[in-house]
N, C-alpha and C positions, 0 to 999 in steps of 0.2 A: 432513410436514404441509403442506398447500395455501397456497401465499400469492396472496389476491386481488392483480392484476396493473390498478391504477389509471390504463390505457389504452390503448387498442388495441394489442396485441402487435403488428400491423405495423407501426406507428410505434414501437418500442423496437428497438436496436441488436440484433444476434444475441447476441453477448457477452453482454449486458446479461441477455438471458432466460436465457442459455446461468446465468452466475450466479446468477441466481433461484431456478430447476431447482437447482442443486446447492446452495443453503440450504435449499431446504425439504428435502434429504435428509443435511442435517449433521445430528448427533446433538448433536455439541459445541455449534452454536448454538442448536438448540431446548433445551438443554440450560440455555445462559446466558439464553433467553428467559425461561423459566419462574420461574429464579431471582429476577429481574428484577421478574416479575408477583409472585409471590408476597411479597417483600418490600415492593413498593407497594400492596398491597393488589386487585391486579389480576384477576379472573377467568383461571381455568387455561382457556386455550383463549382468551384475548381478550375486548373487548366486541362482541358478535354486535347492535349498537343498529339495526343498518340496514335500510332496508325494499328490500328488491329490485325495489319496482314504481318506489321514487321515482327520476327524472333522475338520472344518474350524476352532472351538473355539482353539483346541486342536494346529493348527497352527498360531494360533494368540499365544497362550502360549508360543510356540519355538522361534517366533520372539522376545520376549518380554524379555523373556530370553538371549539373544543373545543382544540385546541393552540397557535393561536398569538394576542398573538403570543411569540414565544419569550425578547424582550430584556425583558420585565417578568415576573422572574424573583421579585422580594421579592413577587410580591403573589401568586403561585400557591401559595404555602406548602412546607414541605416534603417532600410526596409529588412532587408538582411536579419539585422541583428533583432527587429522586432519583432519576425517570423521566430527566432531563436527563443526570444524570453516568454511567450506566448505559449511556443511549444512545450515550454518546462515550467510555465504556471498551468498549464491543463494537465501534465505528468501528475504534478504534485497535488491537484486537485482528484483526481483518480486514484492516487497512491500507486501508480506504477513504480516501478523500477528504471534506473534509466538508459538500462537496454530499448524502454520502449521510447524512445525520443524521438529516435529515426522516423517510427512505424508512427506517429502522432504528426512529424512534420510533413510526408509525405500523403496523410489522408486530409490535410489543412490544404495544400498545391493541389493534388489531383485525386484525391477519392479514391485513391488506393493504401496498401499496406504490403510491407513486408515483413510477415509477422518477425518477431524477431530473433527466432532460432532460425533464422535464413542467412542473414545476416552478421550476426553477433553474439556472443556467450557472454551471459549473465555475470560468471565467475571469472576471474581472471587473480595474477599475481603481479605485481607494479616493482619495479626497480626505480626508486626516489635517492636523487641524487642533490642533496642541498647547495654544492656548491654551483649547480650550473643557475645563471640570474631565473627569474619567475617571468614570464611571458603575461600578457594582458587576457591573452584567449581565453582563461577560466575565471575571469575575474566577476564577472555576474553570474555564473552556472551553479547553482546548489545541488549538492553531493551528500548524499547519505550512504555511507560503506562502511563496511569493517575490512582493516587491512593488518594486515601480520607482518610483522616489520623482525627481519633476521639481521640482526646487529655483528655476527659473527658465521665462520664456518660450521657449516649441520650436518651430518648423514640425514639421510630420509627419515631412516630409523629414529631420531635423534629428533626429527623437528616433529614427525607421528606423534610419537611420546609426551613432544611439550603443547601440541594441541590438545590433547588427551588429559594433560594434566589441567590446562587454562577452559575446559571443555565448560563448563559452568558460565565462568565470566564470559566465553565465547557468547551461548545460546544465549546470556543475558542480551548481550550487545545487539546479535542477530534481529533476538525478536522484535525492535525497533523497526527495521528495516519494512522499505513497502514490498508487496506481495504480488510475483506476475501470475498469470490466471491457473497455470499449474498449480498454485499454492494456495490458490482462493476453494475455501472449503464451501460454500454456498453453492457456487458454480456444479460441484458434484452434483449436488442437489437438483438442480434444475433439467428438470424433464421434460421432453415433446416441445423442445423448443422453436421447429418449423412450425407446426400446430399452431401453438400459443399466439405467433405470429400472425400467422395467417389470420387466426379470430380477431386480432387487433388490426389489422388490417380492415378485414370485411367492416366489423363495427365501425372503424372510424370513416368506412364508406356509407354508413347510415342504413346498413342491414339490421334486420330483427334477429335473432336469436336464433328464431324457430329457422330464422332463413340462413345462420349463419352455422347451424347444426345441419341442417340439408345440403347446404355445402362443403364442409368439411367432408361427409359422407361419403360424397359424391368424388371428393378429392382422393380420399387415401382409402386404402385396405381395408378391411374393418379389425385386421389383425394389429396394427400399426395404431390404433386408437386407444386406449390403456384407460381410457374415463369417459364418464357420463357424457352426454351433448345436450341435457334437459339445459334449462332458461337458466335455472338458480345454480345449477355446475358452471356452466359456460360462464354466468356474472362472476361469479366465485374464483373462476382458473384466471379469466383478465384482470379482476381486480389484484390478483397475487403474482400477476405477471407485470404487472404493475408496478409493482412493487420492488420488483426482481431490478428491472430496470433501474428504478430510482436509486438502486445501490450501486451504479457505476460510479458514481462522482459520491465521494467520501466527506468530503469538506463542505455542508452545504452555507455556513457564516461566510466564508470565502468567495462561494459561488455568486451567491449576494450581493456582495458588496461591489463584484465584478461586474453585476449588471446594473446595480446602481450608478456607477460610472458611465459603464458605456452607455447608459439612459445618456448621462450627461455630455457625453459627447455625441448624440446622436447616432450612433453605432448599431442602437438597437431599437425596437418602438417600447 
């Protein structure tokens, strides 16, 4: 299924798109979308509210409007809040980061993304102040960070130094952390990812091989084609494209157990 792409494709990381392209050809996530829609009361297929003549900014507005903001959570009621935990059990099942929550809850409503160097930086610095009381907003949200807590005054110089020095225990911590598709090393790896598509595509239209190598042909360059179009290449690239796919969702005991349920709730067949 197509995910509108919320801003210039030349302004998003290759990665990034590279990962987008292979959600919309997961089964398992459009799989967990649906479920998702369907228990919130959601339209199968999203809410299609948008007018494609209006400013793109002007529909980034409406969107924004309509979801956030996110930390007044008692007053959306709760469908609301179901759309909320939904969206940070398919994070977690992805191993995103959760920069991408946004970009997960807006492709669940409307089939779009704002990838999310658009919107939001991954890194940040927190000023935690203990005596102000603790609000209910984050009370179900799972959070996985690492934060540096300066107990006293630093020069720059001064705080460089003591990252420098805790540099070790740092990358321990870090390397817990989930990985957004910049950091996903597989993703380099993946090549002719229009291609690959498109042969999955054909095939799953019930074309032959030989007809889905004439096609291709006929589609691109011959410069722009980097491998074989014989029967047992073509089997070979879909079946490792396959595969490719299979590794967006991380957690597959998880996933499982997700559709077991929703079996049971009739959510899914």
């Amino acid at each position: 299924m197509k995910i509108t792409i919320f801003k210039n494709p030349k302004e998003v990381d290759n990665n990034t798109l590279k990962y987008i392209k292979l959600l919309e050809q997961s089964k398992d996530f459009w799989k967990l979308i649906e479920i998702v829609r369907k228990k919130s009361n959601i339209p199968q297929g999203g809410y299609l509210f948008l007018d494609d003549k209006l400013p793109i900014k002007q529909q980034k507005v409406i969107i924004k409007q309509i979801l956030e903001p996110w930390p007044e959570l008692d007053r959306k009621g709760p469908r609301h809040r179901a759309i909320v935990r939904s969206s940070l059990i398919i994070l977690l099942l992805l191993d995103l980061p959760e920069s991408w929550f946004f970009a997960i809850t807006t492709i669940i409503m409307f089939n779009l993304i704002f990838p999310p160097s658009s919107y939001q930086d991954s890194f940040e610095t927190k000023y935690i102040d203990t005596r102000v009381p603790k609000t209910k907003q984050d009370a179900f949200r799972p959070e996985r960070s690492v934060q540096i807590s300066i107990k006293e005054k630093m020069t720059i110089k001064e705080i460089v130094n003591q990252i420098n020095k805790h540099k070790n225990q740092l990358l321990k911590q870090i390397s817990n952390l989930p990985s957004g598709p910049q950091q996903i090393t597989w993703l380099n790896k993946t090549k002719n990812i229009d291609i690959k598509t498109r042969i999955k595509e054909l095939k799953e239209s019930g074309k032959t091989y030989k007809e889905i190598g004439d096609k291709i042909l006929s589609e691109n360059n011959d410069s722009s084609i980097s491998f074989e179009l014989s029967k047992s290449q073509l089997s070979t690239y879909l079946k490792r494209f396959n595969r490719t796919i299979n590794k967006i969702i991380t957690d597959k005991p998880s996933l499982n157990y997700i559709y077991k349920e929703a079996k049971k709730q009739k959510l899914t067949s």
